[in-house]
C-alpha positions in Angstrom: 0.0 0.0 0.0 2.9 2.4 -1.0 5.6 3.9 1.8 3.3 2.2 5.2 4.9 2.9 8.6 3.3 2.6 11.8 1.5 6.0 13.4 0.4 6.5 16.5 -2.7 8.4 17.0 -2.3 11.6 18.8 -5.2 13.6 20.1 -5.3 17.3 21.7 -7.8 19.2 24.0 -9.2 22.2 22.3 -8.4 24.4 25.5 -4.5 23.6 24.6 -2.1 25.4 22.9 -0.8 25.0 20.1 2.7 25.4 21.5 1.2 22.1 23.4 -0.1 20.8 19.7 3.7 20.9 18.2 5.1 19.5 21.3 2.6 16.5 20.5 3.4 16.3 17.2 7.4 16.1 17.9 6.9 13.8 20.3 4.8 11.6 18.6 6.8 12.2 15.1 3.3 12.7 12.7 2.3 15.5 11.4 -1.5 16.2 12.8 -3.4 15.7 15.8 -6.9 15.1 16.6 -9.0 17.4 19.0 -10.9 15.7 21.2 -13.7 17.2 23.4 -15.9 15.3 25.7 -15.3 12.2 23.7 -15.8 13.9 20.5 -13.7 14.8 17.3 -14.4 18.7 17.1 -11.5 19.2 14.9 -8.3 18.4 13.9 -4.8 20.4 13.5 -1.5 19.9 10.8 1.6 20.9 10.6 0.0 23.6 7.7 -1.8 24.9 10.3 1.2 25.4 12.5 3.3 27.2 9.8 0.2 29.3 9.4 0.2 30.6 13.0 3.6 31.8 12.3 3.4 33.7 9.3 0.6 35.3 10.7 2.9 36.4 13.7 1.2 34.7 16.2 2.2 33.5 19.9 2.2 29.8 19.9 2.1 29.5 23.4 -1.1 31.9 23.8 -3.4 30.6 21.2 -5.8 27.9 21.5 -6.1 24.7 19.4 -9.5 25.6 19.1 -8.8 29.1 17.2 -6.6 27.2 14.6 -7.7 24.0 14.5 -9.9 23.3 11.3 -13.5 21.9 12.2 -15.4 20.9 9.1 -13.0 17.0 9.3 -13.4 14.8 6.9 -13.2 11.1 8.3 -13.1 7.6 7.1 -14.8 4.4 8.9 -12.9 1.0 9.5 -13.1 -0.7 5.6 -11.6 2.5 3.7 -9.4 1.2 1.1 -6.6 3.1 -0.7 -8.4 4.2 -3.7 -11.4 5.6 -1.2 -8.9 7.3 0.7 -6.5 9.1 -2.0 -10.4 10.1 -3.7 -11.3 11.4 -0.7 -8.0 13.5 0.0 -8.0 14.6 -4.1 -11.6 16.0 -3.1 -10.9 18.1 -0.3 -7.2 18.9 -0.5 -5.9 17.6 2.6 -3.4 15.1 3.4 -5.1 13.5 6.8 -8.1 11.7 7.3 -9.0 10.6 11.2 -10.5 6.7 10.8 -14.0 6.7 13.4 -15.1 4.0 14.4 -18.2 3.7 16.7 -18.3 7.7 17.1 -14.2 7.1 18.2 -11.0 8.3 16.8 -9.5 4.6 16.7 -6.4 5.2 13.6 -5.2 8.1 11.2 -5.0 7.7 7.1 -2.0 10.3 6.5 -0.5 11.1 2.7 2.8 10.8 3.6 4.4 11.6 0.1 2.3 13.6 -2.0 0.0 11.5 -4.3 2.5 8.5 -3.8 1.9 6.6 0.0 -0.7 6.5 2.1 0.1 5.4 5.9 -2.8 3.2 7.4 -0.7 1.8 10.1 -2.3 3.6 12.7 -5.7 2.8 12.5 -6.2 0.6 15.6 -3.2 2.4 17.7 -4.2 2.8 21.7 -4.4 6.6 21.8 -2.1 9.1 23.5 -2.3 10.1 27.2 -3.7 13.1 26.2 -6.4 11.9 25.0 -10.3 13.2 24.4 -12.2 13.0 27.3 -10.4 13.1 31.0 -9.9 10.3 33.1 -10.8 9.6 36.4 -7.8 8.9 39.1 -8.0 6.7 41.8 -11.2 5.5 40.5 -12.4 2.8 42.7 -15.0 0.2 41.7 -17.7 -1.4 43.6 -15.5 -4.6 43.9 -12.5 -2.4 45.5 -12.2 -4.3 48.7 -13.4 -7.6 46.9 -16.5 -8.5 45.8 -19.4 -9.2 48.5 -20.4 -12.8 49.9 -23.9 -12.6 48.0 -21.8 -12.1 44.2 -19.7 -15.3 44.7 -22.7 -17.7 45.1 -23.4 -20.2 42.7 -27.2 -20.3 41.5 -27.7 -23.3 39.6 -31.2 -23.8 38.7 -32.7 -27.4 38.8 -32.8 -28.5 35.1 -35.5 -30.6 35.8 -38.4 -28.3 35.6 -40.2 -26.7 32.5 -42.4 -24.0 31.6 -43.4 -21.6 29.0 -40.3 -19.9 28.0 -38.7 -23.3 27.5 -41.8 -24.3 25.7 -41.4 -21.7 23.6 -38.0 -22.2 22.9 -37.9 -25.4 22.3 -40.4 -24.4 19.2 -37.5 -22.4 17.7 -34.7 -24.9 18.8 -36.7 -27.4 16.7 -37.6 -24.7 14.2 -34.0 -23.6 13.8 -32.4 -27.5 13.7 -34.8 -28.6 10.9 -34.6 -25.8 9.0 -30.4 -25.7 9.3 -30.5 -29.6 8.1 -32.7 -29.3 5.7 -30.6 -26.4 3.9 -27.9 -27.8 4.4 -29.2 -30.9 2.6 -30.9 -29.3 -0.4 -27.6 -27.1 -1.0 -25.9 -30.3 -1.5 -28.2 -31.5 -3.7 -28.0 -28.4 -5.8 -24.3 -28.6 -5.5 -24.5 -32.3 -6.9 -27.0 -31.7 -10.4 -26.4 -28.2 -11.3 -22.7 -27.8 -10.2 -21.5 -30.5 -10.8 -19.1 -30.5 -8.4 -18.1 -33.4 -5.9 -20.3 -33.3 -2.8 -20.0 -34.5 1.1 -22.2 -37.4 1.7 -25.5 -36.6 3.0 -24.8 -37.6 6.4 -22.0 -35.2 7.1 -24.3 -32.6 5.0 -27.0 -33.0 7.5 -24.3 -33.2 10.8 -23.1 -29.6 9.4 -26.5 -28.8 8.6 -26.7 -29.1 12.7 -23.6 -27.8 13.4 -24.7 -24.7 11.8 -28.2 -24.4 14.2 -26.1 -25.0 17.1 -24.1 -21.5 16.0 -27.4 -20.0 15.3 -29.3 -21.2 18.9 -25.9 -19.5 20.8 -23.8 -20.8 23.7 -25.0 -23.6 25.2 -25.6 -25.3 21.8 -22.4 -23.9 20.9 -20.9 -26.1 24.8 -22.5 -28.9 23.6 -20.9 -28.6 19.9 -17.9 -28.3 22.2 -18.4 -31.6 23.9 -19.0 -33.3 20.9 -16.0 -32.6 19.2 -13.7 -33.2 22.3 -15.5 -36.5 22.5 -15.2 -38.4 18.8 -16.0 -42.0 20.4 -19.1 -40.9 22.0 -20.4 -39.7 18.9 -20.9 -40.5 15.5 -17.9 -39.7 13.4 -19.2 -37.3 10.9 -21.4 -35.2 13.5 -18.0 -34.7 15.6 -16.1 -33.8 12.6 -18.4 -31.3 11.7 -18.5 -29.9 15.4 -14.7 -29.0 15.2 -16.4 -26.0 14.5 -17.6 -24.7 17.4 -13.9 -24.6 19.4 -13.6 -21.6 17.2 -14.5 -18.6 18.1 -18.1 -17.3 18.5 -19.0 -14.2 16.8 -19.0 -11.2 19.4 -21.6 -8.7 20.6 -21.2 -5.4 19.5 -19.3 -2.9 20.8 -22.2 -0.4 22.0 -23.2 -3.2 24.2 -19.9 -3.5 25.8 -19.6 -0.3 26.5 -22.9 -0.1 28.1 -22.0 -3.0 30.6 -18.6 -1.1 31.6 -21.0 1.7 32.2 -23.5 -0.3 34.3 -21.4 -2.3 36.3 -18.7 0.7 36.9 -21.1 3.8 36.8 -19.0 5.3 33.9 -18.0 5.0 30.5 -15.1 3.4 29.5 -13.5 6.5 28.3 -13.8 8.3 31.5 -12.1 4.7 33.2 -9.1 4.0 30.6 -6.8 6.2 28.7 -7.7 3.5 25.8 -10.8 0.8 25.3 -10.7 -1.2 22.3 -14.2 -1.1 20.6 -12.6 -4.4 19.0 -13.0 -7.4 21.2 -9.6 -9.9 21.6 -11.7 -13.1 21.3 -15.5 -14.2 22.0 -16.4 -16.9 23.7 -20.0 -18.3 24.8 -20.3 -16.7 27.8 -18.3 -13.3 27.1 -15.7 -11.9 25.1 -12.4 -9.8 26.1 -11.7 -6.0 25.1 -7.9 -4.4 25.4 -7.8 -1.3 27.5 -5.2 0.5 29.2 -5.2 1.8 32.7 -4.7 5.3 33.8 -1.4 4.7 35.1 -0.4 3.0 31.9 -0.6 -1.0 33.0 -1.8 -2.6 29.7 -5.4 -4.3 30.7 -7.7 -6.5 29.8 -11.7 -6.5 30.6 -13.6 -9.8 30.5 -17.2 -8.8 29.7 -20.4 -11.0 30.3 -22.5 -11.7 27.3 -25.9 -9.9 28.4 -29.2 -12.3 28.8 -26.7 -14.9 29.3 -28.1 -16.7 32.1 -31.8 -17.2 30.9 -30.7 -18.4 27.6 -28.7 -21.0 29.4 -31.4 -22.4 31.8 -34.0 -22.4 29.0 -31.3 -24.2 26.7 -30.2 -26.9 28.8 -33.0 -27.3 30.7 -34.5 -28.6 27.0 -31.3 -30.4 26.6 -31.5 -32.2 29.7 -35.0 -33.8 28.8 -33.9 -34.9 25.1 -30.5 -36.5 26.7 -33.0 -38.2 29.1 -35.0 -39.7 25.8 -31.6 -40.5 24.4 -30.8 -42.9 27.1 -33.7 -44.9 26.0 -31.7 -45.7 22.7 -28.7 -48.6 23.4 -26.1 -46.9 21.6 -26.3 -43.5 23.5 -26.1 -45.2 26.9 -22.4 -45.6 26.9 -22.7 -41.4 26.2 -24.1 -41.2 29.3 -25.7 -38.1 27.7 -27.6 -36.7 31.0 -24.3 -36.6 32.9 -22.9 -35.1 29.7 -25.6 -32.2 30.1 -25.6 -32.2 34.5 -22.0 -31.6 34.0 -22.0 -29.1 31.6 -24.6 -26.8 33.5 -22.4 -27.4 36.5 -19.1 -25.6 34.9 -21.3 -23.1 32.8 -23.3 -21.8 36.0 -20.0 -21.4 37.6 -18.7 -19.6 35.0 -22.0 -17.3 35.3 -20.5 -15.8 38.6 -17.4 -13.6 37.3 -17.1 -13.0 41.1 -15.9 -16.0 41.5 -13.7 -16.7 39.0 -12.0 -13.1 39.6 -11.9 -14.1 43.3 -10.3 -17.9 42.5 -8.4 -16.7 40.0 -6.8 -14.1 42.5 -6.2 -16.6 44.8 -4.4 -19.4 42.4 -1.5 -16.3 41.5 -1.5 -16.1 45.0 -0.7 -19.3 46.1 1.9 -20.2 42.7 4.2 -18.4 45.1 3.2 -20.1 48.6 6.9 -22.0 48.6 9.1 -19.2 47.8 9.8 -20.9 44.5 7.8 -21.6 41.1 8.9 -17.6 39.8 8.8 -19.3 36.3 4.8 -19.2 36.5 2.4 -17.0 36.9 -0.9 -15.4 36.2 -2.7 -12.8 35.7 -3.2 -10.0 38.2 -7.1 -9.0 38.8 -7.4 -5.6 39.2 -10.2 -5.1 41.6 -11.1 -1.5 41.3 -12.2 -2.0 37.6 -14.3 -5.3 38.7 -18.0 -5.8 39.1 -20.8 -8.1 38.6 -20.1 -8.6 34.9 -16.6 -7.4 33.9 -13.3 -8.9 35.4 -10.2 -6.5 34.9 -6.5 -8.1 34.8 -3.3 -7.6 34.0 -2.8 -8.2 30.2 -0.5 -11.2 29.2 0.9 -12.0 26.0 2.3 -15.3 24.6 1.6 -18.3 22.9 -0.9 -21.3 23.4 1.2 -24.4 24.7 0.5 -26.8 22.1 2.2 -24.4 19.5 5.6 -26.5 19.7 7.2 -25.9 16.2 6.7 -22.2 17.6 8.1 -23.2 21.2 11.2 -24.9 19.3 11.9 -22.1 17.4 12.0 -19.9 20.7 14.4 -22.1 21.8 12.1 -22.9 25.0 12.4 -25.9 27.1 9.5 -27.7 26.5 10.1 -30.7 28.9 11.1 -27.6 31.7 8.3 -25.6 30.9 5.6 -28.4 31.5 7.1 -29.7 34.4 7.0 -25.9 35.8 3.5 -25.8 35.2 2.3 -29.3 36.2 4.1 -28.7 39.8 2.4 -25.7 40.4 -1.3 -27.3 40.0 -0.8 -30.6 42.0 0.5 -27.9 44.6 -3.4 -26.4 43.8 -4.9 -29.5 43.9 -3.1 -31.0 47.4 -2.0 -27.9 49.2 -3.5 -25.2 47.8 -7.4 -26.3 47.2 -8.8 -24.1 43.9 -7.2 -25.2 41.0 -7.9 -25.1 37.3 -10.1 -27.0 35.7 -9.8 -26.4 31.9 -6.0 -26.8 31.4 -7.1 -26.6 27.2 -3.6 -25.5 25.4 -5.4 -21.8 24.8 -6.0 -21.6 28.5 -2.1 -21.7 28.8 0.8 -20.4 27.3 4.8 -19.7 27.2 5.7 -16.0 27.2 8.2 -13.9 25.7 10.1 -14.2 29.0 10.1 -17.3 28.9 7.9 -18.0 32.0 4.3 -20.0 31.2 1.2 -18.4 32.7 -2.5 -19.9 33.5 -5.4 -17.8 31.9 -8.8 -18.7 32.3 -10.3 -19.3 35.4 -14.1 -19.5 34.8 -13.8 -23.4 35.7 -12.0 -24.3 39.0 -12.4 -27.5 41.1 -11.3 -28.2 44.9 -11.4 -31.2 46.5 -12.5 -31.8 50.0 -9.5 -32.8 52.4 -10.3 -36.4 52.2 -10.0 -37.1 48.6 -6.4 -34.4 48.7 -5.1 -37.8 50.6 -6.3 -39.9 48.2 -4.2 -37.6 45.4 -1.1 -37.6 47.6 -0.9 -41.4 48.5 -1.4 -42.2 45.2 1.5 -39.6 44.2 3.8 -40.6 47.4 2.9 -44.6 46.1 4.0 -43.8 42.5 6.7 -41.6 42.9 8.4 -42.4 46.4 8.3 -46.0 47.8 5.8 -48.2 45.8 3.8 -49.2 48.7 -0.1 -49.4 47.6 -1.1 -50.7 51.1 -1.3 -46.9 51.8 -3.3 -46.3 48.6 -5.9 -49.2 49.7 -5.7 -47.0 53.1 -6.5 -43.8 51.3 -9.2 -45.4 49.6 -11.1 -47.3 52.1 -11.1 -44.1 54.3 -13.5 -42.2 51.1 -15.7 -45.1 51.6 -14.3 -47.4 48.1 -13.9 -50.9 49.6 -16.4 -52.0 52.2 -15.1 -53.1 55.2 -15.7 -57.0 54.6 -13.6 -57.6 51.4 -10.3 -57.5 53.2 -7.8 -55.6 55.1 -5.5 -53.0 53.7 -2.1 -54.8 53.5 -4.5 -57.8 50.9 -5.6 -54.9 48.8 -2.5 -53.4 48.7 -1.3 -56.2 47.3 -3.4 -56.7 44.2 -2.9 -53.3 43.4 0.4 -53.9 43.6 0.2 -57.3 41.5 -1.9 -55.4 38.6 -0.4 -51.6 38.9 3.4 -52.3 39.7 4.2 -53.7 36.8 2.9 -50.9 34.4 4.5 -48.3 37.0 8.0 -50.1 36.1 7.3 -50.2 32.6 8.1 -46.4 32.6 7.4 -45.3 29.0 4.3 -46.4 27.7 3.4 -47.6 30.4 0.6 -46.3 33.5 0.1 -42.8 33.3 -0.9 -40.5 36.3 -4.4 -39.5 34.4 -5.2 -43.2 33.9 -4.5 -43.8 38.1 -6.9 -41.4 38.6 -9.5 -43.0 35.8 -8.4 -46.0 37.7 -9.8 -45.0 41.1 -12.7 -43.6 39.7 -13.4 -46.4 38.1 -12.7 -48.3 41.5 -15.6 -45.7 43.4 -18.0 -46.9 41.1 -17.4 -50.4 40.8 -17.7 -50.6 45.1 -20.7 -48.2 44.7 -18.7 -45.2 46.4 -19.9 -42.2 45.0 -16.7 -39.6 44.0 -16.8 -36.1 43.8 -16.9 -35.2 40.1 -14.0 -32.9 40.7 -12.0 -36.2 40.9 -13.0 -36.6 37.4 -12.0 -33.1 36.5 -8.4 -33.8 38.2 -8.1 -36.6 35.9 -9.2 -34.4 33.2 -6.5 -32.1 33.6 -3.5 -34.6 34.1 -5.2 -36.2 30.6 -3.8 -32.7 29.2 -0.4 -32.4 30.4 0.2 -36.0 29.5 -1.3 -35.3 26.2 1.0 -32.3 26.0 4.3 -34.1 27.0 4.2 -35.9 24.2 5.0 -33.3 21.8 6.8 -31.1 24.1 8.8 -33.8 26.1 8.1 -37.5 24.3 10.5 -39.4 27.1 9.0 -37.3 29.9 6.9 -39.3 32.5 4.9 -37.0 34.9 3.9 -40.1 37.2 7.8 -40.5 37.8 8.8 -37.0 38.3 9.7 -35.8 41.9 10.2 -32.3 41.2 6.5 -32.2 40.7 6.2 -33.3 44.9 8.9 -31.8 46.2 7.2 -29.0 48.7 4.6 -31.7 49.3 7.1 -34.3 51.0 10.2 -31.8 51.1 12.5 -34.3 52.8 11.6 -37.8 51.2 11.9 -36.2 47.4 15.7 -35.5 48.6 16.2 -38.7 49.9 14.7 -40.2 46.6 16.7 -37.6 44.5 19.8 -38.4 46.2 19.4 -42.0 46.4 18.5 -42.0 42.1 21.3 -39.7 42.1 19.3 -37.2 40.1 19.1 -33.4 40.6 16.0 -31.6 40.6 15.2 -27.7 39.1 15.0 -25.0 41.8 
């Protein structure tokens, strides 16, 4: 696009000078700035108009912006293309046209050889400090000294009732599905005799047919798309293929609407609360979407913004869900799914992720505790910052990297991939033992590797914590594994949750045929036991003796599921169940009598 480098945007007061306007323009090296009042472009002021002043003999540092400043600007929105722009500037003789979007100043189109280059690289730059409409100091949210006792309360409805707005919904669910498949279908066909042109089968026609209603019905369709592509052996192959989909991201609400919520939850605007709020969300989600801002002090920011009407749509939505999974079950095929645990399960997470409160408050407290031990400074997470908090927007610390399944990127870096796992696996089995909250949707987007080199946790709208009992259970099985290979105190740990009845043994007898069927695979080392498939393995043992587990067990399985599934492409020889380093603040001096007696050394 010709002679493009990167411009800053820089914006004025009217009440300055334009002594002040030249020092702007020197500072910022361009050769205009904007003049912002109240929020408002009112005008805008060139170099011409500087070189103006002084021919005319004028005081630069006694004459207002707004005496000089011209007012009749001609702008340009978001999509102006180069031709537009030089038309627009051939037109009116000028050489700088302010981009608005959304009634904002967000970039500057500036001619910056005559009827050669035009510079769009400004367009989205995070405006000056001098910016358009003042900004408060010391502002302190509703959520300054944390958020009250009544916000962090979880409020799952029961998904077993019904009434007229699920009635009514479920008319447009069903409209929406059949009408989806059904074009889906007949744009195939058309594809087929009047294109000519290979098709899909009609099966995966009609799953994308589907896929396309669950996009269309909104976020808990979108979960449940979610489910079923994370799941491909529950589900038919095609209708998981197609729901790949959804782990994209959903398409955002618009920016009026996020302003609004700032406004409501905060009691001002977002340009009276940050020296910069992009209109431009950083990613959508199904329950909200994250905007860029900057602080007054300067921190770079990030607010996490609830989608609005979220919570009704979700109770109708999988309150109808619920009832179809519990016809499903009727069919053989889906009772492996277990589709009504599938749908308990997913209101559980979602309802928790309904209470920002909460996950501001558990995600303050997990960067809290990474530190506990005086060690772990290679991870971290971001900082909430409470004074910009409140019932629907969560304000943190802004973190940049990249997502931890990215390893041709991570080898490039030159990053330790075996290092950087085993940083962050320690640091959530400290959560999960010591600690209590810990995260529960360790997806590769919900962490990454920085710049620096350190790996951070994002995310925290699903957390687990088990209760002190089932901790032991977690920690003899790890001592078991790790240290001295004695399951007696696993059969201990287990019959004290209630697994084995009391008349099937004593410890030391069940100790030993776990040792008999799990010592072997724990020798095996590579390729054999895994600590995610331990922990399948006493679920599996709670149900067999009837003992009914918490389902965060389940979600701590989960979780050590992903880091195993991440070692092999990070680390391939790397075997979590067999690493110390991962214990050592749990059992301080038996991991050094271990390490010394393997001979090994651990990180610090």
């Amino acid at each position: 696009m010709g002679n493009e480098t990167a411009v800053a945007i820089a914006s004025i007061a009217p009440n300055a000078t334009v002594a002040d306007a030249a020092r702007t323009m020197q500072a910022r090296h361009t050769s205009a700035v904007v003049v912002i009042d109240d929020g408002r472009l009112v005008g805008i002021l060139t170099e011409r108009d500087l070189l103006a002043v002084i021919v005319d003999g004028g005081d630069p540092a006694s004459i207002s912006v707004s005496r000089r400043m011209s007012v009749d600007v001609v702008t340009a929105d978001a999509d102006t293309d180069t031709m537009a722009a030089r038309e627009l500037m051939g037109r009116h003789n000028i050489r700088h046209i302010p981009v608005v979007d959304g009634g904002r100043v967000v970039g500057m189109i500036e001619q910056t050889e005559p009827s050669v280059g035009l510079n769009f690289g400004g367009r989205r730059a995070i405006p000056d400090q001098a910016a358009a409409c003042p900004v408060i100091d010391g502002f302190r949210g509703p959520y300054h000294d944390g958020p009250p006792d009544e916000d962090l309360i979880v409020d799952a409805p029961a998904l077993d009732r019904i009434g007229l707005t699920e009635l009514r919904r479920g008319v447009t669910i069903y409209a929406v599905l059949v009408w989806s498949v059904l074009r889906s279908l007949l744009r195939r066909r058309f594809d087929l005799v009047f294109r000519r042109k290979a098709v899909s089968s009609w099966w995966d026609a009609a799953c994308g047919g589907a896929v396309d209603a669950f996009e269309t019905l909104g976020p808990a369709f979108v979960k449940l798309g979610q489910i079923m592509a994370s799941s491909p052996g529950l589900f038919p192959e095609p209708l998981a293929n197609a729901c790949q989909r959804t782990l994209d991201e959903v398409p955002p609400f618009d920016s009026a609407t996020a302003r609004q919520i700032v406004e409501d939850d905060l009691g001002h605007s977002p340009d009276e609360l940050f020296r910069f709020f992009d209109d431009k969300p950083l990613s959508a989600a199904s329950i909200g979407q994250v905007h860029a801002c900057t602080l007054p002090d300067g921190r770079q920011a990030v607010v996490k913004l609830q989608r609005p009407g979220i919570r009704a749509l979700f109770t109708a939505d999988l309150r109808i869900l619920w009832r179809l999974a519990k016809l499903a079950e009727k069919w053989d095929w889906m009772k492996s799914a277990d589709p009504v645990a599938i749908i308990e399960d997913t209101a559980m997470a979602n309802f928790q992720e309904l209470v920002p409160a909460l996950e501001a408050k558990r995600q303050a407290e997990f960067r809290a505790n990474i530190g506990h031990f005086g060690d772990n400074g290679q991870v971290t997470a971001p900082e909430v910052y409470w004074d910009y908090c409140g019932p629907r927007v969560i304000c943190m610390e802004r973190m940049t990297g990249t997502p931890l399944d990215e390893f041709e990127e991570m080898a490039r870096q030159g990053i330790d991939g075996e290092l950087l796992l085993r940083w962050g696996a320690k640091v959530w089995i400290e959560a999960v033992i010591v600690h209590g909250p810990f995260h529960g949707d360790m997806h590769a987007g919900n962490i990454w590797f920085m710049p620096d080199g350190r790996a951070t946790f994002l995310d925290f709208g699903i957390m687990g914590e088990l209760a002190p009992e089932y901790r032991d259970v977690i920690k003899d099985i790890l001592y078991t594994c790790m240290i001295d290979g004695d399951f007696t105190r696993v059969a201990r740990a287990y019959r004290k949750v209630g697994v084995f009845p009391a008349d099937i043994g004593t410890d030391e007898e069940l100790g030993m045929r776990l040792q008999m069927i799990l010592g072997p695979m724990l020798e095996a080392g590579i390729g054999g036991m895994n600590l995610g498939e331990m922990l399948k393995m006493s679920i599996d043992l709670m149900d067999n003796y009837g003992a009914k587990g918490p389902k965060e067990m389940v979600l701590v399985a989960k979780q050590l599921a992903y880091m195993e599934r991440y070692a092999k492409g990070m680390a391939p020889d790397y075997q979590i169940i067999q690493d110390l380093y991962l214990i050592k603040n749990i059992f301080p001096e038996d991991v050094a009598a271990k390490a010394a007696e393997l001979d090994i050394e651990l990180p610090v």
